[in-house]
TORKOL-4160 file (C-alpha; in steps of 0.2 Angstrom, whole numbers, padded with zeros to 4 digits, m for minus):
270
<pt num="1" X="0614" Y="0346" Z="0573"/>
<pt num="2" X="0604" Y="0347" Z="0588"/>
<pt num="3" X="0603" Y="0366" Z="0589"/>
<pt num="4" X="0600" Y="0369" Z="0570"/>
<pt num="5" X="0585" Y="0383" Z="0570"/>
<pt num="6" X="0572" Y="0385" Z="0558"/>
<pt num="7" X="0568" Y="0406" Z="0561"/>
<pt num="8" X="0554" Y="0415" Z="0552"/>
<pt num="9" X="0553" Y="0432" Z="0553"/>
<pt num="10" X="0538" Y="0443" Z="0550"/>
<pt num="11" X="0543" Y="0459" Z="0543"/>
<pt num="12" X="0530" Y="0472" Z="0535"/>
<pt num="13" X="0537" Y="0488" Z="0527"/>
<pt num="14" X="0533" Y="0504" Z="0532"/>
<pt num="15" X="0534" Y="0522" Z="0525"/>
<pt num="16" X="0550" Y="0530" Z="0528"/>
<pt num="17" X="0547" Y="0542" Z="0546"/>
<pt num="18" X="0557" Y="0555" Z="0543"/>
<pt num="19" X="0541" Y="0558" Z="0530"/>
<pt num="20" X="0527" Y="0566" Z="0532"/>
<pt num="21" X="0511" Y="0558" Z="0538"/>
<pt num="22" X="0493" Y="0563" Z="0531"/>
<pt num="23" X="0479" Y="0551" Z="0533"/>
<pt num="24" X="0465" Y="0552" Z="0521"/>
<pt num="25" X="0447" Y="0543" Z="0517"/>
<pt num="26" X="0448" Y="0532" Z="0501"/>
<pt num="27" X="0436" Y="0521" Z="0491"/>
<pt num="28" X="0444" Y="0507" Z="0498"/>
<pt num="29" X="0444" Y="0514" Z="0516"/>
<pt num="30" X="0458" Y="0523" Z="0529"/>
<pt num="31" X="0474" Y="0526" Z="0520"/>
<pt num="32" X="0489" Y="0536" Z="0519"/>
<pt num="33" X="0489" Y="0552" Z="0507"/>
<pt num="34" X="0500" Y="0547" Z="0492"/>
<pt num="35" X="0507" Y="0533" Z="0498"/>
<pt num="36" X="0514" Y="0521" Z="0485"/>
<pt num="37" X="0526" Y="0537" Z="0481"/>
<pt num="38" X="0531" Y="0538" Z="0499"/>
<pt num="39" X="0549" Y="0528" Z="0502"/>
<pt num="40" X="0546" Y="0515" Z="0513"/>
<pt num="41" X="0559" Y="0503" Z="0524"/>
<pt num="42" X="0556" Y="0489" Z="0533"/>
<pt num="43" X="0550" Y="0490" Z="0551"/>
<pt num="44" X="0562" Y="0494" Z="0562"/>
<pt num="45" X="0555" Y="0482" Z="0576"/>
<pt num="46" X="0556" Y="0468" Z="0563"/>
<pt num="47" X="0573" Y="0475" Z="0558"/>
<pt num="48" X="0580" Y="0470" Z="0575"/>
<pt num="49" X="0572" Y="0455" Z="0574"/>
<pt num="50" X="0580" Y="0449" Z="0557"/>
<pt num="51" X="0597" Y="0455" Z="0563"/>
<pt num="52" X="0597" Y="0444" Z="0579"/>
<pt num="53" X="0589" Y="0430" Z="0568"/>
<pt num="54" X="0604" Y="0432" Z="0558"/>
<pt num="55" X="0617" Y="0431" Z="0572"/>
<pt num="56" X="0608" Y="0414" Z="0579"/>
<pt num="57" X="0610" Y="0406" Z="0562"/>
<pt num="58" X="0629" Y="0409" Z="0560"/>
<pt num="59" X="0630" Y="0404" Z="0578"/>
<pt num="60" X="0621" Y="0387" Z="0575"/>
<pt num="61" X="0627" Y="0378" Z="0558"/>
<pt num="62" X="0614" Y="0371" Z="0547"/>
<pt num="63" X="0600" Y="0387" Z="0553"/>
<pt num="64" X="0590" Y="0395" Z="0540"/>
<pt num="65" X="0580" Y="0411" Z="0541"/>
<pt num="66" X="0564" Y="0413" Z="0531"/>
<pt num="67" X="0559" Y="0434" Z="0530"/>
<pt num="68" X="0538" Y="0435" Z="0528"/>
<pt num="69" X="0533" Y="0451" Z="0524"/>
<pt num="70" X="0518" Y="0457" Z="0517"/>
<pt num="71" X="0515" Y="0474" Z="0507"/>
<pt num="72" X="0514" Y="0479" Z="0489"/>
<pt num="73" X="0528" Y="0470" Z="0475"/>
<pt num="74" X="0534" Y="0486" Z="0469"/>
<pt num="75" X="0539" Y="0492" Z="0487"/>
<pt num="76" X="0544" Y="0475" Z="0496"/>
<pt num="77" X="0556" Y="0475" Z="0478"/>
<pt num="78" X="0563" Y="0493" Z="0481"/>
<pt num="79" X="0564" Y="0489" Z="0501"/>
<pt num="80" X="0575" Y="0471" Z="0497"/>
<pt num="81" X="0586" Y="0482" Z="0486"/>
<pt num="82" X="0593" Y="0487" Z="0502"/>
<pt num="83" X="0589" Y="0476" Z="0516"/>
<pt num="84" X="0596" Y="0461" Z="0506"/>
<pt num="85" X="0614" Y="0466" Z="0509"/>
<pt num="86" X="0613" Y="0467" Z="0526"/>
<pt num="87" X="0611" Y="0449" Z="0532"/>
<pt num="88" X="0605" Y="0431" Z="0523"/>
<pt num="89" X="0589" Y="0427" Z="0523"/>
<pt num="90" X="0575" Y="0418" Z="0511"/>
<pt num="91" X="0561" Y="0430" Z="0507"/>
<pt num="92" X="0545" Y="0424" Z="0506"/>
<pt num="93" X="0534" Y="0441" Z="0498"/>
<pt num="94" X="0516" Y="0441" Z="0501"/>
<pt num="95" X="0507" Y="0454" Z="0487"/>
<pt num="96" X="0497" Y="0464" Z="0498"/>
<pt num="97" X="0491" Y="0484" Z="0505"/>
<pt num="98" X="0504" Y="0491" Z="0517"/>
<pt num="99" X="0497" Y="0503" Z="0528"/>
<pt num="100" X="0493" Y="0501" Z="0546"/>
<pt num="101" X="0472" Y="0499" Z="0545"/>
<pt num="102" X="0469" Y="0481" Z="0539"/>
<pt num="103" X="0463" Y="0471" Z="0554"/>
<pt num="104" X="0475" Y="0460" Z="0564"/>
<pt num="105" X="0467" Y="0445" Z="0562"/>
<pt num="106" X="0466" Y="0445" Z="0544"/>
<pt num="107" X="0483" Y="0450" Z="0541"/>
<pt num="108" X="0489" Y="0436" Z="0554"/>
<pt num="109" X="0478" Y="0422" Z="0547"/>
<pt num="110" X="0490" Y="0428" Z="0530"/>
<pt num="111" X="0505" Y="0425" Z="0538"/>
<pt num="112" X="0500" Y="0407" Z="0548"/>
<pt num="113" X="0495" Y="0400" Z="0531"/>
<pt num="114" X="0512" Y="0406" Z="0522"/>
<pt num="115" X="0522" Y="0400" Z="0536"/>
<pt num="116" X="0514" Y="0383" Z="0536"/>
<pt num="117" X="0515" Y="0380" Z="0519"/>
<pt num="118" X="0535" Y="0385" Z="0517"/>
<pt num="119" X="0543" Y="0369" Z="0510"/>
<pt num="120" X="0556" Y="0360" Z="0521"/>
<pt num="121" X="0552" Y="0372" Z="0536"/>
<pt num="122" X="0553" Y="0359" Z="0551"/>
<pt num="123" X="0540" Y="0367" Z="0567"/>
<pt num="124" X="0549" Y="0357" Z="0580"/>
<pt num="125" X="0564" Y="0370" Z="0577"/>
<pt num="126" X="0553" Y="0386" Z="0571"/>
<pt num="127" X="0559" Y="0399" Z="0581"/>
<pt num="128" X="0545" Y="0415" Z="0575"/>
<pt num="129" X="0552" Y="0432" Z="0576"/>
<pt num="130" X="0544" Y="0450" Z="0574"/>
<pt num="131" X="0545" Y="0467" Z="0580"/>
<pt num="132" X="0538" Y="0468" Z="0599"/>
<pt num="133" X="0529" Y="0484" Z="0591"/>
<pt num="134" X="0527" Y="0490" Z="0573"/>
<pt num="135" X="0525" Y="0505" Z="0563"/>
<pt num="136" X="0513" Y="0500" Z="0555"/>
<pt num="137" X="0502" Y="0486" Z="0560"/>
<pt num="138" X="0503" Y="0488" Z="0579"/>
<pt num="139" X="0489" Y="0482" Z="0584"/>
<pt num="140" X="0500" Y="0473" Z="0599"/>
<pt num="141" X="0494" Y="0457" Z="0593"/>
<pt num="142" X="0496" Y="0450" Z="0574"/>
<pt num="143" X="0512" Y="0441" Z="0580"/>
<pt num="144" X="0502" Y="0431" Z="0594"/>
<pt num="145" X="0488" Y="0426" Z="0585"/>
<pt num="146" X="0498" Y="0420" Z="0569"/>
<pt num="147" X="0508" Y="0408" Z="0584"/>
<pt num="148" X="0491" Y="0404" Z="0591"/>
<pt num="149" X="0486" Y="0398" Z="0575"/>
<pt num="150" X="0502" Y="0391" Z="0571"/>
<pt num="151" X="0498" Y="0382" Z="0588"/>
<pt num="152" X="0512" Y="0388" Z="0596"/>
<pt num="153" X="0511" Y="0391" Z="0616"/>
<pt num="154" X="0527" Y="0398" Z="0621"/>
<pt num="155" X="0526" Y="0417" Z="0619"/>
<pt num="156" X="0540" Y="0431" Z="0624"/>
<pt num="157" X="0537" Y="0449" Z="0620"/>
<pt num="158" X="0549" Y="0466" Z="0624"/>
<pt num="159" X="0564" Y="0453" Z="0621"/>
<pt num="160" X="0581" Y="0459" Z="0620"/>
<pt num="161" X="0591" Y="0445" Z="0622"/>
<pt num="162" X="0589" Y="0425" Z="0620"/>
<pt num="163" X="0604" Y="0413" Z="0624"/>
<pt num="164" X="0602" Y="0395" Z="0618"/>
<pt num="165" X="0610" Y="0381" Z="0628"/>
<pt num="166" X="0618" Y="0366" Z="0621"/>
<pt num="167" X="0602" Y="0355" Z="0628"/>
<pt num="168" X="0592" Y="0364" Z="0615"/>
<pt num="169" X="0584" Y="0378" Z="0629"/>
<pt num="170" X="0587" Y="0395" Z="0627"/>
<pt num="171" X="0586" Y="0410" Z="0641"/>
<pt num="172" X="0575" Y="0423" Z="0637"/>
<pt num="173" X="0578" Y="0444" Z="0645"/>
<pt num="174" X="0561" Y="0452" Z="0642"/>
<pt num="175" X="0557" Y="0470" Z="0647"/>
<pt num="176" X="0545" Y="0475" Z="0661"/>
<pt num="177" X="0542" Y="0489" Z="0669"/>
<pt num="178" X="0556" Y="0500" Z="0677"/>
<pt num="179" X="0570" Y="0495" Z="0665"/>
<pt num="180" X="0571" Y="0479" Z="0672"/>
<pt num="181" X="0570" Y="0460" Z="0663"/>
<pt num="182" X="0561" Y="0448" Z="0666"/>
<pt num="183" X="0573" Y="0432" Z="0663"/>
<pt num="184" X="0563" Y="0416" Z="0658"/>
<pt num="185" X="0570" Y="0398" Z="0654"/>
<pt num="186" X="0560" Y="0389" Z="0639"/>
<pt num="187" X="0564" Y="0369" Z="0639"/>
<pt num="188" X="0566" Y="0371" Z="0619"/>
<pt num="189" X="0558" Y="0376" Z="0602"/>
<pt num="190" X="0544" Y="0381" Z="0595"/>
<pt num="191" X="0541" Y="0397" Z="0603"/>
<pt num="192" X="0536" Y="0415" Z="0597"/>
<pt num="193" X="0550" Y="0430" Z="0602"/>
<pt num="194" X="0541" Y="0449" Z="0599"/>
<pt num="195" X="0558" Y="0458" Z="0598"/>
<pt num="196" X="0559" Y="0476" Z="0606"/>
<pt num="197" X="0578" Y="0482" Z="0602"/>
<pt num="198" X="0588" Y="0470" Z="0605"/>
<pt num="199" X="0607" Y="0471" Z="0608"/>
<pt num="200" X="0614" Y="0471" Z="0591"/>
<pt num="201" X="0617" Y="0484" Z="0577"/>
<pt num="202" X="0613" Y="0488" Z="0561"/>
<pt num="203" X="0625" Y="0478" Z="0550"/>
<pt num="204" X="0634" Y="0485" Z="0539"/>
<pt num="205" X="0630" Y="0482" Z="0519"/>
<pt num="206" X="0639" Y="0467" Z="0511"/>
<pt num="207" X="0636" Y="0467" Z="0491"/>
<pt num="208" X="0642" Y="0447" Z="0491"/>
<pt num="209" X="0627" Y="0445" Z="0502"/>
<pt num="210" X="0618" Y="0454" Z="0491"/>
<pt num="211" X="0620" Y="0446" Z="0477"/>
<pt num="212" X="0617" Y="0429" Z="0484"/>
<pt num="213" X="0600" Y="0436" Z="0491"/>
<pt num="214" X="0594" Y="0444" Z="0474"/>
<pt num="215" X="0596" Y="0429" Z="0465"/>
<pt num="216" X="0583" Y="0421" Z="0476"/>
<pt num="217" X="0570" Y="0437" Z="0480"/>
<pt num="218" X="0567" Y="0443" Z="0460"/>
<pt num="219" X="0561" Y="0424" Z="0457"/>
<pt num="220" X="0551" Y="0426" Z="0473"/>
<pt num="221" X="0543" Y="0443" Z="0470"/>
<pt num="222" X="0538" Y="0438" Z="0453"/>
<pt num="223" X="0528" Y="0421" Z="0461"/>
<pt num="224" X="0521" Y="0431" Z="0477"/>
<pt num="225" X="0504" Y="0426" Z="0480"/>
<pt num="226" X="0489" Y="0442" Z="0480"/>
<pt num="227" X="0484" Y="0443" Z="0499"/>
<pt num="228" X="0466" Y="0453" Z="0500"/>
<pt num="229" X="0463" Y="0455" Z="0519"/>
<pt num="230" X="0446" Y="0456" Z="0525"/>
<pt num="231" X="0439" Y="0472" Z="0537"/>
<pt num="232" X="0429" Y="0457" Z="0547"/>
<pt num="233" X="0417" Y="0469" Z="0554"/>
<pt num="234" X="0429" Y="0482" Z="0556"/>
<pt num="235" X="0427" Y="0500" Z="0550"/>
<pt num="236" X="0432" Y="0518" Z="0554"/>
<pt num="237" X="0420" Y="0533" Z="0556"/>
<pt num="238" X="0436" Y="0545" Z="0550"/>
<pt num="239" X="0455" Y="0547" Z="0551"/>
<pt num="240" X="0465" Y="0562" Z="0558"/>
<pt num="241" X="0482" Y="0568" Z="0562"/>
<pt num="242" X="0481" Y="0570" Z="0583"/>
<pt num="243" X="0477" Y="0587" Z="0589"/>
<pt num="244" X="0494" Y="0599" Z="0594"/>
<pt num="245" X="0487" Y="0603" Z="0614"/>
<pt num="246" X="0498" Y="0606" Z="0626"/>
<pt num="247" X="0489" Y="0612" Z="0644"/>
<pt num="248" X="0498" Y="0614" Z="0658"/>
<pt num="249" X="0491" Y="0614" Z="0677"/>
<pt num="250" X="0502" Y="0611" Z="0690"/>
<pt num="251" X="0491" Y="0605" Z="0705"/>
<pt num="252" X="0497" Y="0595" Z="0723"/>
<pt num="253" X="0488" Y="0582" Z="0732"/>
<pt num="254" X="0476" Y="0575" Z="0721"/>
<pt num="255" X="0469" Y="0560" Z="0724"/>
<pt num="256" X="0472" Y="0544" Z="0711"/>
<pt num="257" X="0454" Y="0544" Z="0709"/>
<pt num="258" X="0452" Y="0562" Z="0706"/>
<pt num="259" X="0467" Y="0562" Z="0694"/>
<pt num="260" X="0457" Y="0548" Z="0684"/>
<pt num="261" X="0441" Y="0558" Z="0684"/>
<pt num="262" X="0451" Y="0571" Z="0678"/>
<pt num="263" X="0458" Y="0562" Z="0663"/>
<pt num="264" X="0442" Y="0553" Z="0660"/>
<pt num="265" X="0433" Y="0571" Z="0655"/>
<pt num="266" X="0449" Y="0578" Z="0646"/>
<pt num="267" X="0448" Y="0562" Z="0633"/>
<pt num="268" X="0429" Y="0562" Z="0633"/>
<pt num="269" X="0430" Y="0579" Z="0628"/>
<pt num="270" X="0438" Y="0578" Z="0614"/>
């Protein structure tokens, strides 16, 4: 099976956004107030992600997809309840804090020894999928450095779309600026997609699936190994929600440079 896929997804949980939001101070540092009661999902950037993982494996027989996500038992547990009927997928939990302040390299040094240590996980076929973005941990670059330390060199980010051709390359549409793709040609796997929206919808819930997923995640959850991610080095003086501000000037033929200067003494002043 020359186009058999090996796809590992990185997925973190999230709170749910139709909630409300209030960053507080802890003990322990920056966190969310109340947020082990706050309903959580899994990222919707991931989300995508794990959907078009899915639609590669049923297209290539003999693929397996491997779900990585990192965040608290109790909530990856609630978050699987429902996630688990919509595609297939072998989760790998990792017991750790969810919010969005841990520090990337940490939480990707995490990942890249997880995904290297999954039994029977073949890297000359690893196709490594997450979210373009997050909603929680967007830093912009946890998903690149857990392929750099995976040693992986092919990178694509903002992609929508990858077709895979019989020679074992696959097209890749990623976005750029003005609506547009860029389309590259990679000669074949291991490479890291950072999936924006992608071109598929939700899939609708399927309680065989399900089923054949909980068998597999309840064992897993109760083996999860506890992740503690270091700040290394990195702190934060205080946490707020962003100002309400709206001021409105409207102002013809300023220069670029003068526009800059402007906005250069609106953020410095706050």
């Amino acid at each position: 099976m020359p186009n058999a896929l090996h796809i590992v997804v990185c997925a973190g949980i999230v709170p749910d956004p139709l909630q409300t939001l209030e960053p507080v101070t802890t003990a322990a540092g920056p966190g969310l107030k109340n947020e082990m009661v706050l309903p959580a999902v899994l990222d919707p950037w991931a989300s995508s992600a794990l959907y078009e993982a899915a639609s590669l494996t049923t297209k290539n027989p003999g693929s397996r997809v491997w779900l990585v996500s990192l965040g608290p038992k109790a909530k990856l547990q609630a978050v699987m309840m429902t996630i688990a009927q919509k595609v297939a997928f072998e989760l790998v939990p990792i017991d750790g804090p969810i919010g969005g302040f841990p520090e990337a390299h940490s939480t990707a040094a995490v990942l890249a020894e997880t995904i290297a240590a999954l039994p029977g996980l073949d890297r000359s076929h690893l196709l490594l999928f997450g979210g373009w973005e997050s909603a929680t941990r967007g830093a912009g670059v946890t998903l690149q450095l857990v392929g750099e330390i995976l040693g992986i060199a092919d990178q694509f980010q903002g992609v929508d779309q990858i077709d895979l051709r019989e020679d074992g390359s696959f097209e890749v549409l990623e976005r750029v600026e003005g609506g547009k793709h860029q389309v590259s040609v990679c000669a074949g796997t291991p490479a890291v997609l950072g999936w924006a929206t992608g071109g598929l919808a939700e899939p609708r819930n399927n309680p065989q699936i399900g089923m054949a997923n909980m068998r597999t995640i309840m064992p897993a959850l109760q083996k999860a190994k506890v992740a503690k991610l270091e700040a290394n080095g990195l702190s934060y003086v205080s946490v707020s929600l962003p100002k309400q501000q709206r001021t409105t000037r409207v102002v013809k033929d300023l220069s670029p440079d003068e526009i800059a200067r402007e906005l250069v003494e609106w953020i410095g002043a706050e």
